[in-house]
N, CA, C and O atoms as a GROMACS GRO file, in nm:
protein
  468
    1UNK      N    1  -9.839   8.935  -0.301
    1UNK     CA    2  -9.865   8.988  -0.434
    1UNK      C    3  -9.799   8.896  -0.537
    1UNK      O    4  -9.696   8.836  -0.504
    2UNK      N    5  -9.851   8.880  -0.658
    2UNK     CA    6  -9.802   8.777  -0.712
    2UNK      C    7  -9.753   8.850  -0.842
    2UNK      O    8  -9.796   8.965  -0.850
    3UNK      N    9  -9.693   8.819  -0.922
    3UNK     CA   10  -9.641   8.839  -1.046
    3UNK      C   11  -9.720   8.891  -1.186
    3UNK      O   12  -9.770   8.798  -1.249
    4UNK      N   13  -9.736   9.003  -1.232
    4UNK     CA   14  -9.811   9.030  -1.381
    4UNK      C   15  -9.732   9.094  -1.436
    4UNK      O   16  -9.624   9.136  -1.395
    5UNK      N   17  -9.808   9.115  -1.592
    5UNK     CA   18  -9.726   9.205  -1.673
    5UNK      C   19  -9.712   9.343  -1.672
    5UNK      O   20  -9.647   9.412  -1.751
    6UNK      N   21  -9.800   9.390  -1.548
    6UNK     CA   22  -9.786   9.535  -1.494
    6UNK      C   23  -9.666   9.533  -1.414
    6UNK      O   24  -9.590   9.629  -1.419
    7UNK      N   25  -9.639   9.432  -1.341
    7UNK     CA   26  -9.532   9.436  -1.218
    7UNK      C   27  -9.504   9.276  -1.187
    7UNK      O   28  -9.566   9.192  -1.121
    8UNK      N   29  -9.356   9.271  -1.283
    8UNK     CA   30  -9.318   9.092  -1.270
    8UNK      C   31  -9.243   9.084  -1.134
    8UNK      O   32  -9.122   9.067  -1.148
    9UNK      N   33  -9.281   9.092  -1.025
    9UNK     CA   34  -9.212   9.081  -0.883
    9UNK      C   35  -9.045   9.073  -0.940
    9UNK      O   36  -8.944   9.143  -0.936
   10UNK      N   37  -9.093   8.930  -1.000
   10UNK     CA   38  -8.968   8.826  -0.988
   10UNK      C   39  -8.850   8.843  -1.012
   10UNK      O   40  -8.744   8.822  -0.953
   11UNK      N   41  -8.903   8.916  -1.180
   11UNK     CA   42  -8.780   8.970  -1.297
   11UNK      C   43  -8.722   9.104  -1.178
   11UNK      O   44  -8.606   9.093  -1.138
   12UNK      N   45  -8.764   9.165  -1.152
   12UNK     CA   46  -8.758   9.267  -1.060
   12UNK      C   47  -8.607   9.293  -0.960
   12UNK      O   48  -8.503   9.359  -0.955
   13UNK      N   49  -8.703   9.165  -0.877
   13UNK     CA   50  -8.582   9.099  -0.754
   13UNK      C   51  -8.497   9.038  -0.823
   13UNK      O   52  -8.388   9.032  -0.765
   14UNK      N   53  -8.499   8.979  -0.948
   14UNK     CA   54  -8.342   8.886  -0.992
   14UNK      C   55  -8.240   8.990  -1.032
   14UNK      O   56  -8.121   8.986  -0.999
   15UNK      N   57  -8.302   9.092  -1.115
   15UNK     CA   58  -8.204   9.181  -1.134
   15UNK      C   59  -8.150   9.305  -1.008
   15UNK      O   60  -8.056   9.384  -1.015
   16UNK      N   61  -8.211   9.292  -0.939
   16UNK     CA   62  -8.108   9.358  -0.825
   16UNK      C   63  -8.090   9.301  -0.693
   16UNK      O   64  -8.091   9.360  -0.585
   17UNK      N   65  -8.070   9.147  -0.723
   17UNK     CA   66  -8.038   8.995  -0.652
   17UNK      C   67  -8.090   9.025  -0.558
   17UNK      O   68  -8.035   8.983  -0.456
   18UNK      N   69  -8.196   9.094  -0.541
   18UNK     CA   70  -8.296   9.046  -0.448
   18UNK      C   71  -8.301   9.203  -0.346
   18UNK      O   72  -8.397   9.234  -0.276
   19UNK      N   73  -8.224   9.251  -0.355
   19UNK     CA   74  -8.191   9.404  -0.288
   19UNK      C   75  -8.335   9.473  -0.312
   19UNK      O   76  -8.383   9.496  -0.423
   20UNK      N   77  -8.407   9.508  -0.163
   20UNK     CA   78  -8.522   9.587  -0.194
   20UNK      C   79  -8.472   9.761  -0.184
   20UNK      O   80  -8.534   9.838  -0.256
   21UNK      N   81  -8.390   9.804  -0.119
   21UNK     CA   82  -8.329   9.917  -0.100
   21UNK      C   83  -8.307   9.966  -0.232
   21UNK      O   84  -8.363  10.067  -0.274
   22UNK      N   85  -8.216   9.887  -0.308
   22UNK     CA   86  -8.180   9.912  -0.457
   22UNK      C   87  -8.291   9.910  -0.542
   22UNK      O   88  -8.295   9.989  -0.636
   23UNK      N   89  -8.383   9.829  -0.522
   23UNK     CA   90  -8.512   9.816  -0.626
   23UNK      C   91  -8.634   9.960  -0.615
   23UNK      O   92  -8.705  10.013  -0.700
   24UNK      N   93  -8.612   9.986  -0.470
   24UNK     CA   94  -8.658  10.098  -0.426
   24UNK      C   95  -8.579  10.234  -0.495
   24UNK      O   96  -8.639  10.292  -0.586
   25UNK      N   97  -8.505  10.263  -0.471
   25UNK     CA   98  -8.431  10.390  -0.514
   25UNK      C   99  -8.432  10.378  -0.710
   25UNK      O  100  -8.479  10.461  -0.788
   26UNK      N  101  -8.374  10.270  -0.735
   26UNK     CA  102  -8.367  10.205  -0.918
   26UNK      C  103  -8.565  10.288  -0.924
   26UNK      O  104  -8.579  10.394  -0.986
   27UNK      N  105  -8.641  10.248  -0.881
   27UNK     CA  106  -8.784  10.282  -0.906
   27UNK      C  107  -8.814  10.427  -0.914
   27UNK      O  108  -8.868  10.470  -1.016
   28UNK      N  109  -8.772  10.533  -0.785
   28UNK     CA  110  -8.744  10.644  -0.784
   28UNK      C  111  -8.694  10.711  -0.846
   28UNK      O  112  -8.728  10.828  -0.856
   29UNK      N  113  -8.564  10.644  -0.927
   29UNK     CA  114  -8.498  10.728  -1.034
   29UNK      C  115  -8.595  10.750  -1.172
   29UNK      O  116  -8.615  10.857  -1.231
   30UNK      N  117  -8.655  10.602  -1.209
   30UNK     CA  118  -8.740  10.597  -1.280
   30UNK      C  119  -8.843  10.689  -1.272
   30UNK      O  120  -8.863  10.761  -1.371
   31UNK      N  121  -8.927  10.703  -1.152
   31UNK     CA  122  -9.013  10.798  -1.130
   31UNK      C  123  -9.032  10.940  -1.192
   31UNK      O  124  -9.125  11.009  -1.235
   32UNK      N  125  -8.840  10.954  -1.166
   32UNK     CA  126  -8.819  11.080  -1.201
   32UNK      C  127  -8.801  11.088  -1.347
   32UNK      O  128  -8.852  11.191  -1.392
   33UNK      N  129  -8.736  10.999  -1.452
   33UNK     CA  130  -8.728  10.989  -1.552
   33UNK      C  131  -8.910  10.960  -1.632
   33UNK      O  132  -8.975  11.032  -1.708
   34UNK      N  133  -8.922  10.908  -1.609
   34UNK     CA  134  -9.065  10.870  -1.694
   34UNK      C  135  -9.148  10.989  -1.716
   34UNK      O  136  -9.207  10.972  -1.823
   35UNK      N  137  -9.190  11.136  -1.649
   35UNK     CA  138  -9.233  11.243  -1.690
   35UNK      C  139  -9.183  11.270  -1.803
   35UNK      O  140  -9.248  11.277  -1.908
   36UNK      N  141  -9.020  11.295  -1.785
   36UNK     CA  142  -8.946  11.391  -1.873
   36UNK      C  143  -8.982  11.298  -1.997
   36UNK      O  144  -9.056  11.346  -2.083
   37UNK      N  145  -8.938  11.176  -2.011
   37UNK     CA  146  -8.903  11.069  -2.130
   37UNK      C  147  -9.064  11.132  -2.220
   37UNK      O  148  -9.079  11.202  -2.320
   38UNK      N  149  -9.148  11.076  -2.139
   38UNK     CA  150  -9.275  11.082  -2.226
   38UNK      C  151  -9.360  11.213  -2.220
   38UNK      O  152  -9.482  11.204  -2.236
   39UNK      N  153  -9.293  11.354  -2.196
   39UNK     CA  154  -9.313  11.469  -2.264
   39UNK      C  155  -9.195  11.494  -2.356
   39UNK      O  156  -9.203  11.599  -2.419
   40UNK      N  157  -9.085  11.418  -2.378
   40UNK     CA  158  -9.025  11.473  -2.503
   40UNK      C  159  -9.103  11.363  -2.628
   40UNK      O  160  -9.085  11.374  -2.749
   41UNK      N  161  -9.176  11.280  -2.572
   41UNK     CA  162  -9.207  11.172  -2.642
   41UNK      C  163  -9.342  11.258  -2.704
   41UNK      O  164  -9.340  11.281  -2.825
   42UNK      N  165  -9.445  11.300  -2.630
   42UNK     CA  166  -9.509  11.380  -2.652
   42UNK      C  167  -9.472  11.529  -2.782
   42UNK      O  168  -9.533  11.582  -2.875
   43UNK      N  169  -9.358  11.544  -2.726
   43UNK     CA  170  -9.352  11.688  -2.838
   43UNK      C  171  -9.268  11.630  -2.975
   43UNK      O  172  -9.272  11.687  -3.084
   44UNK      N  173  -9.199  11.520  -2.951
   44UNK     CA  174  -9.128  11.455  -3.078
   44UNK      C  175  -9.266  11.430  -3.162
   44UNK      O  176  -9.243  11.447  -3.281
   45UNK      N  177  -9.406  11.395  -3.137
   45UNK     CA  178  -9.503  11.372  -3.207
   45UNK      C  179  -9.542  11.433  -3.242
   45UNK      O  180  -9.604  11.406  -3.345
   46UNK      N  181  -9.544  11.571  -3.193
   46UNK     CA  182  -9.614  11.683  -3.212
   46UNK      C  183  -9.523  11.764  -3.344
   46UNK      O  184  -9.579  11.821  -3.437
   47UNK      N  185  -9.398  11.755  -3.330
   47UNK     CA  186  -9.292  11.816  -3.396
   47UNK      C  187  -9.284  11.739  -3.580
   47UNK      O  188  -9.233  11.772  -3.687
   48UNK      N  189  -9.369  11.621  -3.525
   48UNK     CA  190  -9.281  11.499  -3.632
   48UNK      C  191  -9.121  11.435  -3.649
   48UNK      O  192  -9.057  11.397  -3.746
   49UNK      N  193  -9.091  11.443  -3.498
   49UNK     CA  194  -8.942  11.399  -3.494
   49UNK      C  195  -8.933  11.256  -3.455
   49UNK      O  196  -8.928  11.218  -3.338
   50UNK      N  197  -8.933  11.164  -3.579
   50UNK     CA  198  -8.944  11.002  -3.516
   50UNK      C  199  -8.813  10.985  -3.448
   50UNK      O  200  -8.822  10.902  -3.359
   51UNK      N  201  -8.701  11.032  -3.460
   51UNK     CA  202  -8.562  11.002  -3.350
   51UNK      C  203  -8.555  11.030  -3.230
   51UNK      O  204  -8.478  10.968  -3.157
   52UNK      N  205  -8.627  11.118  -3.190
   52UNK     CA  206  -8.636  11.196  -3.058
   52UNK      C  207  -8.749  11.078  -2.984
   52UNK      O  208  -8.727  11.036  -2.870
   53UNK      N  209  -8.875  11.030  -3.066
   53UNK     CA  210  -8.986  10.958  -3.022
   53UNK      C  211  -8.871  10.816  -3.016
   53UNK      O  212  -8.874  10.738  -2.921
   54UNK      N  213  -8.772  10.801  -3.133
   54UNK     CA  214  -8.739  10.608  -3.152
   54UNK      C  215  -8.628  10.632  -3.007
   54UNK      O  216  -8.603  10.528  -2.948
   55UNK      N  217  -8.560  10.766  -2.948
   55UNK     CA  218  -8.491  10.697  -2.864
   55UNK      C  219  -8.525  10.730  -2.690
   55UNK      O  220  -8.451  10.701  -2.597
   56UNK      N  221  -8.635  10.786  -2.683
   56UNK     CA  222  -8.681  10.838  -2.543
   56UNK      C  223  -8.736  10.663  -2.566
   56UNK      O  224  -8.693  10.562  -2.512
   57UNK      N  225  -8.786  10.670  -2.611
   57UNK     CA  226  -8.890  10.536  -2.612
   57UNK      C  227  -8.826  10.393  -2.582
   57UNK      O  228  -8.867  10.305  -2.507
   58UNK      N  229  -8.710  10.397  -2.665
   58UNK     CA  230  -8.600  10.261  -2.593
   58UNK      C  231  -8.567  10.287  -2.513
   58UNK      O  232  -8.575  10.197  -2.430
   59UNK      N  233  -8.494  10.436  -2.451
   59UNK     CA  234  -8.455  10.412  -2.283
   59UNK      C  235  -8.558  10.407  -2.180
   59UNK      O  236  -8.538  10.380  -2.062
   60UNK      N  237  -8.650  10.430  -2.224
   60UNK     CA  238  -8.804  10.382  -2.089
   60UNK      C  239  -8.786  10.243  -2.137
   60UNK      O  240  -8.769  10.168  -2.042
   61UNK      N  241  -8.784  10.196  -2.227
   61UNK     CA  242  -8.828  10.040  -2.271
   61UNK      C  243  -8.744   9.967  -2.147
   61UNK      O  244  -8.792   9.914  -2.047
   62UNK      N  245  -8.605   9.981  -2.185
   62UNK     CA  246  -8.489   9.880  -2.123
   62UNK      C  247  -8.519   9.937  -1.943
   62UNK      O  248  -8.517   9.838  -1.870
   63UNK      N  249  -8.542  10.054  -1.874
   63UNK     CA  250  -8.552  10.055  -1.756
   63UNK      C  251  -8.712  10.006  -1.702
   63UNK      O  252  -8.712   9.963  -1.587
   64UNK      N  253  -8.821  10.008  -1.757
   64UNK     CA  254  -8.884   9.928  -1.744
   64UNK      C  255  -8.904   9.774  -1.724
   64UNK      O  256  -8.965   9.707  -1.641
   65UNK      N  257  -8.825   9.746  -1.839
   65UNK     CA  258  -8.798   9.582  -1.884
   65UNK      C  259  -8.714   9.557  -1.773
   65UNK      O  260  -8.735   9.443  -1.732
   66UNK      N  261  -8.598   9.636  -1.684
   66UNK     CA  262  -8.517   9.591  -1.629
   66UNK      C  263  -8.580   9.603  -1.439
   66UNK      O  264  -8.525   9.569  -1.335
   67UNK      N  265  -8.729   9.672  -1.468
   67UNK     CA  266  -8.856   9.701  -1.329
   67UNK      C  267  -8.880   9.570  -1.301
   67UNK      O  268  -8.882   9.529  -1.185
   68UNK      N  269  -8.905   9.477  -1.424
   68UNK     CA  270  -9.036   9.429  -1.432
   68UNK      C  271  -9.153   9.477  -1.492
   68UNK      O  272  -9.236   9.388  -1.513
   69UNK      N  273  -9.190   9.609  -1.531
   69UNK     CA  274  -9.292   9.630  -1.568
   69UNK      C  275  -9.332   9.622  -1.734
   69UNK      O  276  -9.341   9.708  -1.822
   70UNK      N  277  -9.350   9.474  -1.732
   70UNK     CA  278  -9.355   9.418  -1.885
   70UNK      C  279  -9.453   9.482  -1.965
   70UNK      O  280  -9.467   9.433  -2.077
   71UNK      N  281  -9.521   9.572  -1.937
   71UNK     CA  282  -9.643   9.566  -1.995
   71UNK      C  283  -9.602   9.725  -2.062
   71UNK      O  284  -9.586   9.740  -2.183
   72UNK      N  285  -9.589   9.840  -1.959
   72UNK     CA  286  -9.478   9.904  -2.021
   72UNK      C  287  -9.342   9.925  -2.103
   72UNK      O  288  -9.292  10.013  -2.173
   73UNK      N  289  -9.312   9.808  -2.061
   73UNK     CA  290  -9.203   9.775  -2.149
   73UNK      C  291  -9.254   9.771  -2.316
   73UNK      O  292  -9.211   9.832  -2.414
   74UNK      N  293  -9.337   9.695  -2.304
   74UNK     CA  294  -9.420   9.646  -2.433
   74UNK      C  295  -9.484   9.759  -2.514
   74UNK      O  296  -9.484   9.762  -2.637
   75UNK      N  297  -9.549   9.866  -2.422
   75UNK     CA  298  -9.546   9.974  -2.491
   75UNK      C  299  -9.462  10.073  -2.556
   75UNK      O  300  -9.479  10.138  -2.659
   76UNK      N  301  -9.348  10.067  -2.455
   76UNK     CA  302  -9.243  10.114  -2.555
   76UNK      C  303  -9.176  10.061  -2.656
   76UNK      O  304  -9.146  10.135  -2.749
   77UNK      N  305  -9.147   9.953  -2.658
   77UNK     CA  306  -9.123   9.906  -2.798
   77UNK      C  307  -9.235   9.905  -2.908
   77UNK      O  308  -9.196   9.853  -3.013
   78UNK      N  309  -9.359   9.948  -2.908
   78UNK     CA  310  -9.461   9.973  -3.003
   78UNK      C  311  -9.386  10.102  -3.040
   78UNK      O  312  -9.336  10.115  -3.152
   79UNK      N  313  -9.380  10.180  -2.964
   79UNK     CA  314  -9.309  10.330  -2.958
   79UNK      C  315  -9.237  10.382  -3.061
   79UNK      O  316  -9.249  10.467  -3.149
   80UNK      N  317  -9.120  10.266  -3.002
   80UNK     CA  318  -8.989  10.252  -3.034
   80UNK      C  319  -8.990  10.222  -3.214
   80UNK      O  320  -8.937  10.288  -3.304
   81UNK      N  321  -9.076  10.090  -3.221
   81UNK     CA  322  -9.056  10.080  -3.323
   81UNK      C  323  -9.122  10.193  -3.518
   81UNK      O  324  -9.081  10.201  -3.634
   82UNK      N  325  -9.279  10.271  -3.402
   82UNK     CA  326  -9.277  10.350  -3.470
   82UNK      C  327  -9.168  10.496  -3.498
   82UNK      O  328  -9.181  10.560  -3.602
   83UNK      N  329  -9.090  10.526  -3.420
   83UNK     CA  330  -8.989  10.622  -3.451
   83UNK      C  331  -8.877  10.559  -3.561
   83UNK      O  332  -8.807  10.626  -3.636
   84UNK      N  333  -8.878  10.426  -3.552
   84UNK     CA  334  -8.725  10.369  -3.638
   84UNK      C  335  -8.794  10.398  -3.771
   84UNK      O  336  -8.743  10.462  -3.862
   85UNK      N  337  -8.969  10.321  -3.773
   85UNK     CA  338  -9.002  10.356  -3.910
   85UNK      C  339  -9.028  10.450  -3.966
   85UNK      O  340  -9.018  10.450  -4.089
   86UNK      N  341  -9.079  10.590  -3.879
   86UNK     CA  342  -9.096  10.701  -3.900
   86UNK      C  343  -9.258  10.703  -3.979
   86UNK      O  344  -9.295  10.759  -4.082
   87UNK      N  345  -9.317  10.632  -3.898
   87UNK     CA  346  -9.478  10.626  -3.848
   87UNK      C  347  -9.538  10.678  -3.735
   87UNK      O  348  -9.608  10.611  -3.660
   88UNK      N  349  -9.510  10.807  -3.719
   88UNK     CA  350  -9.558  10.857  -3.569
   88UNK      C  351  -9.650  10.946  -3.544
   88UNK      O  352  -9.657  11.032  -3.456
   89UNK      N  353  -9.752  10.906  -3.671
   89UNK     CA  354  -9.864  10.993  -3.650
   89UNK      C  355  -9.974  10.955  -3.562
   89UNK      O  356 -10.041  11.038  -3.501
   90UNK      N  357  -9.996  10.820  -3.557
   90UNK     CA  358 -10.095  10.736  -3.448
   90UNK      C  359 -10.018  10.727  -3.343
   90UNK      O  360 -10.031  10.619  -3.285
   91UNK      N  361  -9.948  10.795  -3.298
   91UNK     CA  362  -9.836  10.747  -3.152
   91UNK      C  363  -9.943  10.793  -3.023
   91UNK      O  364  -9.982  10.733  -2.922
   92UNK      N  365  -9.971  10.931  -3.079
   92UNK     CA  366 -10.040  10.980  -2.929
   92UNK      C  367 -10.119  10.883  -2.791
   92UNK      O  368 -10.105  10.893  -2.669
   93UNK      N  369 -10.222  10.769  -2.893
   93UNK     CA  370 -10.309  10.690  -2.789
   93UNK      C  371 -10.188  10.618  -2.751
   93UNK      O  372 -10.189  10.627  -2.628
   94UNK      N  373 -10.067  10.541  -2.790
   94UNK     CA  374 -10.007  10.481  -2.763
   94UNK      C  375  -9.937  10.546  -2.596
   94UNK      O  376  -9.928  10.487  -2.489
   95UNK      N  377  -9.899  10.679  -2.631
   95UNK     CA  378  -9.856  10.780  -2.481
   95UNK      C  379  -9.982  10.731  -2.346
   95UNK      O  380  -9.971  10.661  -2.244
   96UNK      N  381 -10.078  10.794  -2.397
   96UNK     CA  382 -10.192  10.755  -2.314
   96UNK      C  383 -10.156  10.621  -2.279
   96UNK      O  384 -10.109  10.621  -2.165
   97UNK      N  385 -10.159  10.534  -2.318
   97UNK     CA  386 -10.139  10.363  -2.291
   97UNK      C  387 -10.021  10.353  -2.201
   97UNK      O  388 -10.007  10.278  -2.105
   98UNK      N  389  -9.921  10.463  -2.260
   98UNK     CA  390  -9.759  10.415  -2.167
   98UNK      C  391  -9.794  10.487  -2.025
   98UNK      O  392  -9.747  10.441  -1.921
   99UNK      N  393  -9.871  10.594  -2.024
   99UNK     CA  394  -9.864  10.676  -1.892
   99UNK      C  395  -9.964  10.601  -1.804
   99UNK      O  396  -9.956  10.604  -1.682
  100UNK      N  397 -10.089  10.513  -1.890
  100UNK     CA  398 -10.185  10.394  -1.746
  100UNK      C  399 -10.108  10.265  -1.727
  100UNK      O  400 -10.126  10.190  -1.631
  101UNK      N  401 -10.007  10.241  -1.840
  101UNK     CA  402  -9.934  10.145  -1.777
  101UNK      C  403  -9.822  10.179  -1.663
  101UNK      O  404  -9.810  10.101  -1.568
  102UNK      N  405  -9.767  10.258  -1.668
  102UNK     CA  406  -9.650  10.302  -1.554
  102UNK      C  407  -9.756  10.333  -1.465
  102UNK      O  408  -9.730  10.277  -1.358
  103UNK      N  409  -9.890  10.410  -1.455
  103UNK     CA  410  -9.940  10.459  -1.355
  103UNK      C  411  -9.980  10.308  -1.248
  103UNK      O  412  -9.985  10.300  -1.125
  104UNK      N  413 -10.003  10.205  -1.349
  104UNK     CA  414 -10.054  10.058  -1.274
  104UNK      C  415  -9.943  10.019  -1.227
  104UNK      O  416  -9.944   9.989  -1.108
  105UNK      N  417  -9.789  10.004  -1.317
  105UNK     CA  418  -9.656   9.964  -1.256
  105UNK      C  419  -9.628  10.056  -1.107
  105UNK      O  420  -9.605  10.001  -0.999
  106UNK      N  421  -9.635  10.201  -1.125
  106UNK     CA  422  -9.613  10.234  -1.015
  106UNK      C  423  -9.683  10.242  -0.843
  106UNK      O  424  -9.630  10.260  -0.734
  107UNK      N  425  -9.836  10.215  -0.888
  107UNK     CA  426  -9.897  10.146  -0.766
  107UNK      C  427  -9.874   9.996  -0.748
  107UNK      O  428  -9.865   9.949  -0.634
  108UNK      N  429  -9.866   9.935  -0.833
  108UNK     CA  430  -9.795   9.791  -0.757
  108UNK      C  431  -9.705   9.777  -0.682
  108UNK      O  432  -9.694   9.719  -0.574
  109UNK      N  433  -9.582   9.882  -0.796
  109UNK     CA  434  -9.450   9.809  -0.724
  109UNK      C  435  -9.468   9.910  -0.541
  109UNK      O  436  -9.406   9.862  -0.446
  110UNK      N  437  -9.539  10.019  -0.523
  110UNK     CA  438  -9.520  10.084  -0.445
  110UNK      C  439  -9.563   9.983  -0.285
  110UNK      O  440  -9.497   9.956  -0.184
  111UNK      N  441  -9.722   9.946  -0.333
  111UNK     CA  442  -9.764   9.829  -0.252
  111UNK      C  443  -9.639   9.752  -0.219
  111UNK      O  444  -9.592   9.746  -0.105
  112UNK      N  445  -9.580   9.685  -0.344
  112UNK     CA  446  -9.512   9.574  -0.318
  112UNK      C  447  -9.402   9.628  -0.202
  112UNK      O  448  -9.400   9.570  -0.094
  113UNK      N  449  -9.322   9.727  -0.224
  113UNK     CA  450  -9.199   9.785  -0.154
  113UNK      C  451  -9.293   9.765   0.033
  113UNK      O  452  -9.277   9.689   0.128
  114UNK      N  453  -9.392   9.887   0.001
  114UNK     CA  454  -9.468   9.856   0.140
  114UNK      C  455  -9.489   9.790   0.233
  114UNK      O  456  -9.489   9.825   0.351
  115UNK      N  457  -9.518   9.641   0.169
  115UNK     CA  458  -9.550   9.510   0.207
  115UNK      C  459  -9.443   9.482   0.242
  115UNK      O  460  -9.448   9.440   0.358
  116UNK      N  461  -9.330   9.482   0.196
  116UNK     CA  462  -9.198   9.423   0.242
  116UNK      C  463  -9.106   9.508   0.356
  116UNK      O  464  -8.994   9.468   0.386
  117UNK      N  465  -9.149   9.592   0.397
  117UNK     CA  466  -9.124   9.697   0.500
  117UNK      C  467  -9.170   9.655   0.605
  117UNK      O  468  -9.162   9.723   0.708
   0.00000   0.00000   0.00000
């Protein structure tokens, strides 16, 4: 499997020096976090609360960014940056976008773990 902005192998393995055990479980935690993050992300839009949307949205950003999964990552900082400005009326398609990007990050990296088993 080679490297994209759904799932950067590389960035992946450097940050947990190469440990698939750790990259595995680090993913799982995520798993579990990414529902919650982007239904409070969801009701911060609904509410009109850009703080609640500017900071669910940076902590998916940085554990993403720290996956590999650049592309998610990237969506959250669109996110992110609409909560700082307190522009969060177009956010919704953006959710949609973050939940097919993690859904593509999380069948890659799952393959990937697989493959290396």
């Amino acid at each position: 499997m080679e490297d994209s902005q759904d799932f950067m192998i590389s960035e992946a393995l450097e940050r947990v020096d190469g440990d698939l055990e750790m990259l595995g479980e680090l993913m799982g935690m995520l798993a579990e976090e990414v529902p919650v993050r982007i239904k409070e992300m969801r009701e911060a839009v609904e509410k009109g609360d850009p703080s609640v949307l500017e900071h669910a949205a940076h902590s998916l950003k940085s554990a993403f960014g720290n996956l590999g999964a650049m592309t998610a990552s990237g969506v959250c900082l669109e996110l992110e940056k609409r909560g700082r400005t307190k522009v969060i009326g177009d956010a919704s398609p953006l959710l949609d976008d973050l939940e097919t990007a993690y859904n593509r990050f999380q069948s890659l990296s799952t393959e990937y773990l697989a493959e290396q088993s």
